[in-house]
C-alpha positions as CSV (number, residue, x, y, z in Angstrom):
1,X,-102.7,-27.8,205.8
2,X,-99.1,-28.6,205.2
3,X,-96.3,-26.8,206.7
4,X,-95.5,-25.1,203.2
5,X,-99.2,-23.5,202.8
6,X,-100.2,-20.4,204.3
7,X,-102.7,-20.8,206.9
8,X,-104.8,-18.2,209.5
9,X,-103.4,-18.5,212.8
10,X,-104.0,-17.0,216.2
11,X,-101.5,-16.3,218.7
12,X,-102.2,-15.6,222.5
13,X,-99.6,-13.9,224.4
14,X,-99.6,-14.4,228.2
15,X,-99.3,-11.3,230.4
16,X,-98.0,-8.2,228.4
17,X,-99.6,-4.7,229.0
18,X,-100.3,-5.6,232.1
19,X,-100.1,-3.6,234.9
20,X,-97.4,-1.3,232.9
21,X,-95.3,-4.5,232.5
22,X,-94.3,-5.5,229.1
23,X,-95.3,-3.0,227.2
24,X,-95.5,-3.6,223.8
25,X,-97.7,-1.4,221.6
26,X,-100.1,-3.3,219.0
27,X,-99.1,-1.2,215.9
28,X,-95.5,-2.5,216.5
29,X,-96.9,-5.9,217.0
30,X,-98.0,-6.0,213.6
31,X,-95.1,-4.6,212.1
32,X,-93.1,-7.4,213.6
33,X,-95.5,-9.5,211.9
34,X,-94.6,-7.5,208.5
35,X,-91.0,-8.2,208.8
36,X,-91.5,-12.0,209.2
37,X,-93.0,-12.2,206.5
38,X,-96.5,-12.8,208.1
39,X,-99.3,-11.4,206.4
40,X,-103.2,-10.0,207.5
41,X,-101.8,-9.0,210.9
42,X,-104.4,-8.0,213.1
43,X,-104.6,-6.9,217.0
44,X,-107.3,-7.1,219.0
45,X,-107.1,-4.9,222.8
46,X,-103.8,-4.2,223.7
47,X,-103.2,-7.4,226.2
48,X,-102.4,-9.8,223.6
49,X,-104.3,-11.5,221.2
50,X,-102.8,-12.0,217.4
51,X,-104.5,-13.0,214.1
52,X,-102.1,-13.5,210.7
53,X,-101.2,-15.4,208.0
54,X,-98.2,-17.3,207.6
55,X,-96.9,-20.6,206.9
56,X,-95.2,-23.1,209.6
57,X,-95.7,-24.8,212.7
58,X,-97.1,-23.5,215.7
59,X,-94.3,-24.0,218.1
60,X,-91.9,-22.7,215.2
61,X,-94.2,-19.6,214.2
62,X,-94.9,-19.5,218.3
63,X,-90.5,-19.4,219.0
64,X,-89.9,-16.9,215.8
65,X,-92.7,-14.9,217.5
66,X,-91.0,-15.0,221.3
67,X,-87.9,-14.4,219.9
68,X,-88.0,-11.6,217.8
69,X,-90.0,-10.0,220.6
70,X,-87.9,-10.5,222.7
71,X,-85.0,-9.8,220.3
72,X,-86.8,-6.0,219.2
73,X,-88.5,-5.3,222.4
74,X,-86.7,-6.7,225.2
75,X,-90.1,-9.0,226.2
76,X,-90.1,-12.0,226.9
77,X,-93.4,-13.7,227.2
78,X,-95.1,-16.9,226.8
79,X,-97.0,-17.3,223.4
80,X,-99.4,-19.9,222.5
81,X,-100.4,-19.9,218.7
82,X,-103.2,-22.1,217.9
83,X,-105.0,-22.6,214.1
84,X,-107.9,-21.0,213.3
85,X,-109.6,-24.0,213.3
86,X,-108.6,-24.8,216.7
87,X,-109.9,-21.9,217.9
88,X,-113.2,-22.1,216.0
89,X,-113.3,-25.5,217.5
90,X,-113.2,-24.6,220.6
91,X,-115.8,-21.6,220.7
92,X,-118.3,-24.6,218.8
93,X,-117.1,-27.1,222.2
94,X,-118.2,-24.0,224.7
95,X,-120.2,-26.1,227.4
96,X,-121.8,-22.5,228.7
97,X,-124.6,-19.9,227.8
98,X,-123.5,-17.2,230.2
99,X,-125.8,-14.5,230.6
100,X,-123.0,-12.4,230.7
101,X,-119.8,-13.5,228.2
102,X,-117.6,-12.2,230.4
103,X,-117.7,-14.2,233.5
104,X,-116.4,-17.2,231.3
105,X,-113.5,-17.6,230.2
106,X,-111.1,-20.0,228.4
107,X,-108.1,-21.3,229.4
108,X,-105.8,-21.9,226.5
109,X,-103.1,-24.8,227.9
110,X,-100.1,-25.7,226.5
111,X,-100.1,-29.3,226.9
112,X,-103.2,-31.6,228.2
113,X,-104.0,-29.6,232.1
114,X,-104.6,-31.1,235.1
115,X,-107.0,-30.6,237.4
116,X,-107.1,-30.4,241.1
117,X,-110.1,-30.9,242.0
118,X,-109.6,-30.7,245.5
119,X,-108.3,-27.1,245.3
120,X,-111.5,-26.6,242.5
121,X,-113.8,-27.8,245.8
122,X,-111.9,-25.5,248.5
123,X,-111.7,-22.4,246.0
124,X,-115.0,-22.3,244.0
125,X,-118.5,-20.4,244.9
126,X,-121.7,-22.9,244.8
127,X,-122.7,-20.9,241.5
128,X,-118.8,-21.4,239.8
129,X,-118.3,-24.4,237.2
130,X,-114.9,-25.9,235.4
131,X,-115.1,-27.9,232.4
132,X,-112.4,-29.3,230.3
133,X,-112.8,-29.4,226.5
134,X,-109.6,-30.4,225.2
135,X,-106.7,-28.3,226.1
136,X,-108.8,-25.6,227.2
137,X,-110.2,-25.3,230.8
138,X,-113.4,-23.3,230.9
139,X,-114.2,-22.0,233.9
140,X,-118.0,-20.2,234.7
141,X,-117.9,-17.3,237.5
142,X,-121.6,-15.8,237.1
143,X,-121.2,-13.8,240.3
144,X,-118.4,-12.1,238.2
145,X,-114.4,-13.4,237.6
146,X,-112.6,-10.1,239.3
147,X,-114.4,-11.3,242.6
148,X,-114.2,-15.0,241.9
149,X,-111.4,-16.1,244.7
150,X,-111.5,-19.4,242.4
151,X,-110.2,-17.1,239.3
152,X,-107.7,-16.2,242.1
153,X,-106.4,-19.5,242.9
154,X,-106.9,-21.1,239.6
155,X,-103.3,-21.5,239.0
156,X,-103.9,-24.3,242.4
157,X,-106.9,-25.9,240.5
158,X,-105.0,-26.3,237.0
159,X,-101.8,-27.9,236.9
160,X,-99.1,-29.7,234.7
161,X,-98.9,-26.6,231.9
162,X,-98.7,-22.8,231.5
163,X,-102.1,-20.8,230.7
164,X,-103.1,-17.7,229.2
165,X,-106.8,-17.6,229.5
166,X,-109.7,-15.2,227.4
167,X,-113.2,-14.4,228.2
168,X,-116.0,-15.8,226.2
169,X,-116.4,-12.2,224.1
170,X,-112.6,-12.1,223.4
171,X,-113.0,-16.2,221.8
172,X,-115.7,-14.6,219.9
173,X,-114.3,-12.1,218.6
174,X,-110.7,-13.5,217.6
175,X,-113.2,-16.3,215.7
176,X,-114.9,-13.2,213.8
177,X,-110.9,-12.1,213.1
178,X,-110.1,-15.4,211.5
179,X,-113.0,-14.6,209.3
């Protein structure tokens, strides 16, 4: 689509509600939305995840986002907004089948990441796997990712750009969003 034409996006907001930091409630979230202009605003679990309609570019809608947050709410947080498509894509790419969806999760990058793979051999449990599809680092913990010292030390094993990572349900379910 061209930068004129209205398109489904999805943005990802890395660390707010977390922990009692950065609180920003969903319902004003979409009413931020609202007053851009954005339309079809939709939350999904209060840690950050954002489906609308709109018009631009994703580091412009991604910087209007940041800074009218930050602007309104006095949070500032990294945001990543990707197309629908891109995030359809990348569910499609998943190179899992967990038996359970939520000990794998996707690591949305920035730019292209870089993996250590030295610290992804001193960090990881026999049964954990990494896999890179694109900008997203997908990473396997079947012995569960709160007790996963690899999911601990992951910001070691991926380098070179800022994350915000989702768990396979969460993917889904933003995909289900879009449509």
């Amino acid at each position: 689509m061209g930068v004129g034409q209205v398109e489904r996006w999805v943005a990802l907001f890395r660390g707010i509600n977390i922990g009692g930091h950065n609180k920003v409630p969903m319902a004003d979230l979409r009413a931020l939305c609202g007053d851009l202009g954005w339309a079809d605003a939709k939350t999904y679990i209060a840690s950050g995840n954002l489906v609308f309609s709109a018009s631009g570019t994703p580091a412009d809608l991604a910087a209007t986002l940041r800074g009218t947050l930050r602007d309104r709410r006095g949070v500032d947080v990294a945001i990543l907004v990707l197309s629908g498509d891109e995030v359809r894509s990348t569910l499609a790419a998943c190179p899992f089948d967990p038996e359970v969806p939520k000990f794998l999760h996707a690591f949305f990058c920035w730019t292209d990441p870089v993996i250590v793979q030295s610290e992804f051999d001193r960090h990881a449990a026999p049964s954990e796997q990494i896999d890179v599809c694109g900008r997203t680092v997908w990473l396997h913990t079947p012995q569960g990712f709160g007790t996963s010292k690899l999911a601990e030390k992951i910001g070691k094993v991926i380098t070179g750009t800022e994350t915000t990572a989702r768990n396979l349900n969460t993917v889904r379910t933003l995909v289900e969003m879009l449509d």
